[in-house]
GUNULUM-869839 format. One record per residue (C-alpha): x, y, z; residue number from 1. Coordinates in nm, 3 decimals. Example, Ala and Ser with C-alpha at 12.3 -4.5 7.8 and 13.67 -1.06 7.14 Angstrom:
<sites>
((1.230 -0.450 0.780) 1),
((1.367 -0.106 0.714) 2),
</sites>
This chain:
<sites>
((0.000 0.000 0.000) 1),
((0.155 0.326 -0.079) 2),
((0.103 0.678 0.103) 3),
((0.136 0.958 -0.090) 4),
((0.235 1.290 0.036) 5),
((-0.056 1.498 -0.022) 6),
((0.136 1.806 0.211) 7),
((0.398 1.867 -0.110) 8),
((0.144 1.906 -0.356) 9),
((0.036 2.237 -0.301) 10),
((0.388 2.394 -0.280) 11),
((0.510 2.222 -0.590) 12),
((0.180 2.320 -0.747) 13),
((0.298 2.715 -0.625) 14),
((0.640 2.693 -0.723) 15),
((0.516 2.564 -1.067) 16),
((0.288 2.847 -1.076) 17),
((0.511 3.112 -0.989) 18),
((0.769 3.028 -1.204) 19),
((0.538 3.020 -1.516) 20),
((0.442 3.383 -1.454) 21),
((0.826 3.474 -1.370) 22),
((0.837 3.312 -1.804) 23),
((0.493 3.498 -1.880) 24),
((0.619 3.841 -1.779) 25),
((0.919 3.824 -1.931) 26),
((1.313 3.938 -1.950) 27),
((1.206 4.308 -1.969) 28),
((0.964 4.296 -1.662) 29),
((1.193 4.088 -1.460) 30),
((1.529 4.319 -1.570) 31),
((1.316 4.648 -1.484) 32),
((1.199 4.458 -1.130) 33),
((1.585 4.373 -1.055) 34),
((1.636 4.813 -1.150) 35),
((1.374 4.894 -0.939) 36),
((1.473 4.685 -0.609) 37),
((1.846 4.816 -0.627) 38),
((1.833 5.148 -0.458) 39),
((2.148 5.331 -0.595) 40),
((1.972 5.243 -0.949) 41),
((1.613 5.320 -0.842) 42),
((1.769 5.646 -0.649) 43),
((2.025 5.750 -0.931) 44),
((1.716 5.731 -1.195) 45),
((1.457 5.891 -0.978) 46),
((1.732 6.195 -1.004) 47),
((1.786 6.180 -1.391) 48),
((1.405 6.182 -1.453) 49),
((1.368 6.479 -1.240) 50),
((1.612 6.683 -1.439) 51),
((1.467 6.539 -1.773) 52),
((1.099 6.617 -1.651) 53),
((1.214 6.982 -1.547) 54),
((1.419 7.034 -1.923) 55),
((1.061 6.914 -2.097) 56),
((0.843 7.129 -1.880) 57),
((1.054 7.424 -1.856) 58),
((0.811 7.657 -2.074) 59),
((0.522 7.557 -1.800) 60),
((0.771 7.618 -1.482) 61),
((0.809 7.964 -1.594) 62),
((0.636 8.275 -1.754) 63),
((1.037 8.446 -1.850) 64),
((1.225 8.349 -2.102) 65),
((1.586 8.268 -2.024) 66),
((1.782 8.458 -2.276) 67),
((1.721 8.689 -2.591) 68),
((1.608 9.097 -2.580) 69),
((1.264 9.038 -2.377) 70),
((1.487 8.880 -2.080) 71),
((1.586 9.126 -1.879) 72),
((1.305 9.161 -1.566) 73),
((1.486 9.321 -1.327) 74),
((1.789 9.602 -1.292) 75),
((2.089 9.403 -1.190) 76),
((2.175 9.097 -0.983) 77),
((1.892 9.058 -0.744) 78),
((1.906 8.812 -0.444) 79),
((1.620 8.511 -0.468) 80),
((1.271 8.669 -0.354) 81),
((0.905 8.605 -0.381) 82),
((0.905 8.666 -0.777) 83),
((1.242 8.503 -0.880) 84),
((1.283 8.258 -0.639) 85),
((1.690 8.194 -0.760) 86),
((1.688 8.560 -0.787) 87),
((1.797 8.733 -1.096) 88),
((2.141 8.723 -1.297) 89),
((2.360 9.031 -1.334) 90),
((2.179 9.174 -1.693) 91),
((1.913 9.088 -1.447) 92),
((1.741 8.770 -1.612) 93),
((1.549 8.562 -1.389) 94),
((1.810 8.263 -1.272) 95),
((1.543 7.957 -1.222) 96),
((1.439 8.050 -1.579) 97),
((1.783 7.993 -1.704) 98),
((1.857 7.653 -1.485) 99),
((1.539 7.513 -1.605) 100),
((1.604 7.569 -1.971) 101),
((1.981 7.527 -1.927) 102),
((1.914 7.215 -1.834) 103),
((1.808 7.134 -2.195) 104),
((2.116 7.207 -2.351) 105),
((2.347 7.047 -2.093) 106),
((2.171 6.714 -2.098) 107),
((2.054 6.695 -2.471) 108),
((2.483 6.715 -2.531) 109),
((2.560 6.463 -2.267) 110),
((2.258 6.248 -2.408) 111),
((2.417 6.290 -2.795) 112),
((2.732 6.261 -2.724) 113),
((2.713 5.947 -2.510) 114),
((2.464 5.744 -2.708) 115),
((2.685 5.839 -3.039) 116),
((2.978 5.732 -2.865) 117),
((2.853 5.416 -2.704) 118),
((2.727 5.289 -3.093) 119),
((3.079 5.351 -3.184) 120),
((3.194 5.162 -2.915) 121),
((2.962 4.864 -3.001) 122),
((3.058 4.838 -3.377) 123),
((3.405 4.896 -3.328) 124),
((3.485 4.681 -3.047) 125),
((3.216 4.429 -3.138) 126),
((3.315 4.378 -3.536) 127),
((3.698 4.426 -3.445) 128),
((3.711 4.093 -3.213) 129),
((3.465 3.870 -3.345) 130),
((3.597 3.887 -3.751) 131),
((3.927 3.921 -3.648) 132),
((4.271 3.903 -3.931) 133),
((4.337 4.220 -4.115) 134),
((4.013 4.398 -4.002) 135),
((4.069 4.334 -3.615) 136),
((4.407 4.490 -3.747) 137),
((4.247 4.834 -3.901) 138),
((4.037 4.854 -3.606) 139),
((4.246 4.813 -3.387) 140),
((4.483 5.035 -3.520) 141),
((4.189 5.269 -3.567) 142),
((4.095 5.244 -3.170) 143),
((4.435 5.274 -3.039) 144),
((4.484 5.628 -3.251) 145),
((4.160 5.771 -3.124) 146),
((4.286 5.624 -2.775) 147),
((4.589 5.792 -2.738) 148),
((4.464 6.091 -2.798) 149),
((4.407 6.342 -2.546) 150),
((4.033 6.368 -2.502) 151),
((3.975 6.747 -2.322) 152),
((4.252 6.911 -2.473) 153),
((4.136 6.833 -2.829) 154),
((3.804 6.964 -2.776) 155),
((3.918 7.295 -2.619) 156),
((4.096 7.333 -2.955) 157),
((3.812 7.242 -3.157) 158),
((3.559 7.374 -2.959) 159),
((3.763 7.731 -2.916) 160),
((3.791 7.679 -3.355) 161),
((3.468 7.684 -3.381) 162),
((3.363 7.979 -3.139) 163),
((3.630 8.171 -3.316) 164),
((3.473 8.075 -3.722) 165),
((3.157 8.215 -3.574) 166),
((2.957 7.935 -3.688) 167),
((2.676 7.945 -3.437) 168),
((2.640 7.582 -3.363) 169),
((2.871 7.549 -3.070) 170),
((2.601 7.296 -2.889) 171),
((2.703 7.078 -3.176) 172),
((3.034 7.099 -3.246) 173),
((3.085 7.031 -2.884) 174),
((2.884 6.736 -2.902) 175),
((3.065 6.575 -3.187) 176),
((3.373 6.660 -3.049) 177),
((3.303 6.488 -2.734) 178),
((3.162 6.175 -2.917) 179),
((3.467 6.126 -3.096) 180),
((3.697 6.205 -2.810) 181),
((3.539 5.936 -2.559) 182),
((3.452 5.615 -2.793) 183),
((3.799 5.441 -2.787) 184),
((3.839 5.351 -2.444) 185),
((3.498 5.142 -2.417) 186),
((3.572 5.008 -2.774) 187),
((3.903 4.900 -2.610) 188),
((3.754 4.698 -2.314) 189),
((3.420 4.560 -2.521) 190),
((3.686 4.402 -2.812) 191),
((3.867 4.204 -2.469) 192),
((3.486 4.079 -2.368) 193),
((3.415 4.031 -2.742) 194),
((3.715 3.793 -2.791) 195),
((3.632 3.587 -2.465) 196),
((3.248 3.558 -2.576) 197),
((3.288 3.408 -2.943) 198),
((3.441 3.046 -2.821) 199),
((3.151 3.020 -2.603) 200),
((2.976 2.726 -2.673) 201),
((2.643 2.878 -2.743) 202),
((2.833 3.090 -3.003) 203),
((2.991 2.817 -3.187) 204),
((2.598 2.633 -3.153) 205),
((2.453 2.962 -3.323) 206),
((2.771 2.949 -3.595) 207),
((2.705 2.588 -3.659) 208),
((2.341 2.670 -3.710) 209),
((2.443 2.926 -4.038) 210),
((2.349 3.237 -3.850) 211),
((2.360 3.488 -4.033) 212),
((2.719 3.729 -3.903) 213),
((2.496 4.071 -3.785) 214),
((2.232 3.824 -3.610) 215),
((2.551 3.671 -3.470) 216),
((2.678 3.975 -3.325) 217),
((2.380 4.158 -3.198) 218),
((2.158 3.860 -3.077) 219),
((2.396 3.643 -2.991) 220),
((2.712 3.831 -2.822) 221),
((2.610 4.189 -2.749) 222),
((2.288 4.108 -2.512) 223),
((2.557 3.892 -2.289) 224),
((2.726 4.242 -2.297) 225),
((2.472 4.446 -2.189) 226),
((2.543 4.536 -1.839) 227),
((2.936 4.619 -1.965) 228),
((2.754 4.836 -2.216) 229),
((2.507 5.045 -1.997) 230),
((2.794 5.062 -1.778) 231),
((2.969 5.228 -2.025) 232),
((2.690 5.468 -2.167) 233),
((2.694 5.608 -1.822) 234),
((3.049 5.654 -1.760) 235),
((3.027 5.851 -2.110) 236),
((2.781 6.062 -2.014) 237),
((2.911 6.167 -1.656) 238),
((3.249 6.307 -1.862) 239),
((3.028 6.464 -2.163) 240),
((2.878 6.647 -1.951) 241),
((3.171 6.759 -1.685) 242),
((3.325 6.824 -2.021) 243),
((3.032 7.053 -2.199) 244),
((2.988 7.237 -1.910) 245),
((3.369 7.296 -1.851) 246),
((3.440 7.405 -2.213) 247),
((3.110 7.667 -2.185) 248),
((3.285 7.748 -1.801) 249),
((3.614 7.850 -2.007) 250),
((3.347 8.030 -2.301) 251),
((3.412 7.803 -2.564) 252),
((3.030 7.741 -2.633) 253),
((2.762 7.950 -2.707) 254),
((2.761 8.173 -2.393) 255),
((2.453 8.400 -2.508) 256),
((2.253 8.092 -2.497) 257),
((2.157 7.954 -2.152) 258),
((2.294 7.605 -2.015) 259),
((2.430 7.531 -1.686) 260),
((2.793 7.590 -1.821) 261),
((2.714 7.931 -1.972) 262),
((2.544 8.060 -1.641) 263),
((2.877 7.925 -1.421) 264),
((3.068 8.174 -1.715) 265),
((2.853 8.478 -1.640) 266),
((2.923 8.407 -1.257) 267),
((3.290 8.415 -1.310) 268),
((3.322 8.651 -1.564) 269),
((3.100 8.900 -1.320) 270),
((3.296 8.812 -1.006) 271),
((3.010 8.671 -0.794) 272),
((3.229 8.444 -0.542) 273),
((3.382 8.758 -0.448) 274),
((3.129 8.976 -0.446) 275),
((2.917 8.734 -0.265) 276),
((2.641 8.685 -0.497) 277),
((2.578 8.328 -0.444) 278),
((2.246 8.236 -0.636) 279),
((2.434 8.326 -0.963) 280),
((2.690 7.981 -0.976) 281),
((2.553 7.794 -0.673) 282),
((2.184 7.630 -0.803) 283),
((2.380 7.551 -1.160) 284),
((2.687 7.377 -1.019) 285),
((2.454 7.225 -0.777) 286),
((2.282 7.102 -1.098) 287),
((2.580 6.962 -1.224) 288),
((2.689 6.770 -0.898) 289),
((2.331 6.616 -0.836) 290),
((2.280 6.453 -1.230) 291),
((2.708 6.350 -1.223) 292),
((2.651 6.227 -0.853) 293),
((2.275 6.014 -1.001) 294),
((2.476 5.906 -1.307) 295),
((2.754 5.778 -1.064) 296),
((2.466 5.585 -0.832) 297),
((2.337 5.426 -1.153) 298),
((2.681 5.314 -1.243) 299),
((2.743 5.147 -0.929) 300),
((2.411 4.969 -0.939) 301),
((2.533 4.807 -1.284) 302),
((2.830 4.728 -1.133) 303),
((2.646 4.517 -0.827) 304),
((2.394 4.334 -1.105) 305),
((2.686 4.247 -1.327) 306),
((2.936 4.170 -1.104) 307),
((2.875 3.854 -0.818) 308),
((3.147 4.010 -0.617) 309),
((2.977 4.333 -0.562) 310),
((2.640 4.154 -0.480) 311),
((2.710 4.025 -0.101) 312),
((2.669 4.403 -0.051) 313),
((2.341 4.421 -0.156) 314),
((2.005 4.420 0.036) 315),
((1.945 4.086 0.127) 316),
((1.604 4.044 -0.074) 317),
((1.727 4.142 -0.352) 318),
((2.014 3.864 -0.356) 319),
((1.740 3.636 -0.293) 320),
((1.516 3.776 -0.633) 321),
((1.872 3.750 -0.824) 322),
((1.896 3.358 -0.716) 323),
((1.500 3.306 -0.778) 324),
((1.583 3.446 -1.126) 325),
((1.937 3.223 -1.217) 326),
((1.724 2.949 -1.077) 327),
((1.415 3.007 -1.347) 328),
((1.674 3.040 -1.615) 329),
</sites>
């Protein structure tokens, strides 16, 4: 006669369950979930879509515009008050106006010139390891000339070139000078991963199989690198933006036009640490430190999901969701 356990039905019938919707919702879901339960990633993007929310609605934040003829609204550098609550800049244009829409320009150059860079990086590094002979050669070549060069110092030239011609796109030039300045490093370290990744077995499968070379590379290989990759996007745009707003701190951009780096000009150029005027460089560089410091956060949460030695630091429930998940898979 034989006794069945009747007590281990349910929980098997649970586990069975749960892990079907785990498959159900998906990779996205479940990668989003693991973003959202890390708090330096969940903190670091809360930031970021502050500063992005404030750049979209910065024509319903405020009735003055932040640069041009019809400006000016007060007589000189006023402190912050009940009307201009970052007071008012030394041509006496209203400061939260200017941070608001500055923040478009700051952020729309980071955002170009890291996503520009970081497809550079992909193809390069990428197509460089996994065809390998003469054109892992050129590329190489090609990655360790743009990596020797010196990346800030270039685009003061360039940038400081082109304020000089007169062109009147600054914003842009600065942008593509940053993207080409910053691509070679990441290149660099995604070629080492590239080279480990293609003896994998599951790469040699997919070869056997007659996939086709681009399926190869961007189904097969780059999703394994996508944690090295976001890593990298981030780390791009932290220095193309400490970079834009240095070379618009130095007047190398378009310094009639408002952006964080332009308004940290004014306040130099005007004296305001000496003369104490605070408001006009404070709320700017504080700008600056707060979307660097939320890129940085986000960084270091990449670094905890993608790295196993990183993740005994992490809340314990979440170690336990990243274990659930390796176990589904």
């Amino acid at each position: 006669m034989q006794v069945s356990n009747m007590s281990e039905t349910p929980i098997e019938t649970a586990a069975l369950v749960e892990q079907t919707d785990r498959r159900q919702r998906g990779p996205l879901l479940s990668a989003l979930r693991l973003l959202y339960r890390n708090p330096k990633i969940a903190a670091g993007l809360a930031i970021l879509l502050f500063f992005v929310l404030v750049a979209l609605a910065a024509p319903l934040l405020t009735p003055y515009p932040p640069d041009g003829p019809n400006s000016q609204v007060a007589h000189g550098a006023q402190p912050p008050s009940r009307e201009h609550i970052l007071g008012t800049s030394s041509l006496g244009q209203d400061m939260f106006s200017q941070i608001v829409y500055g923040a478009r320009v700051s952020l729309l150059i980071g955002f170009v010139a890291a996503t520009g860079s970081t497809a550079l990086q992909v193809i390069f590094g990428l197509s460089s390891a996994y065809f390998g002979g003469l054109i892992d050669e050129v590329l190489s070549l090609l990655i360790n000339i743009f990596l020797v060069l010196p990346g800030l110092p270039l685009a003061i030239v360039l940038a400081s070139l082109a304020s000089v011609s007169g062109a009147g796109k600054n914003e842009f030039v600065i942008a593509m000078v940053l993207l080409f300045t910053s691509w070679a490093y990441g290149a660099r370290v995604l070629r080492s991963q590239t080279l480990s990744l293609k003896e994998r077995e599951f790469v040699t499968a997919a070869r056997s199989m007659g996939e086709v070379t681009w399926r190869m590379i961007f189904m097969e290989i780059l999703p394994n690198e996508i944690a090295l990759v976001a890593s990298t996007y981030v780390g791009t745009f932290v220095y193309a933006l400490g970079a834009e707003v240095a070379l618009e701190f130095l007047g190398l951009g378009d310094v009639s036009r408002a952006s964080w780096g332009s308004i940290l000009f004014w306040a130099q150029l005007n004296g305001a640490l000496i003369t104490g005027q605070w408001w006009l460089f404070v709320p700017a560089g504080l700008c600056v430190a707060l979307v660097c410091g939320a890129l940085t956060l986000v960084n270091f949460g990449i670094d905890e999901l993608a790295n196993p030695s990183l993740r005994q630091a992490m809340p314990r429930k979440l170690r336990k969701l990243l274990k659930a998940r390796a176990v589904v898979a």
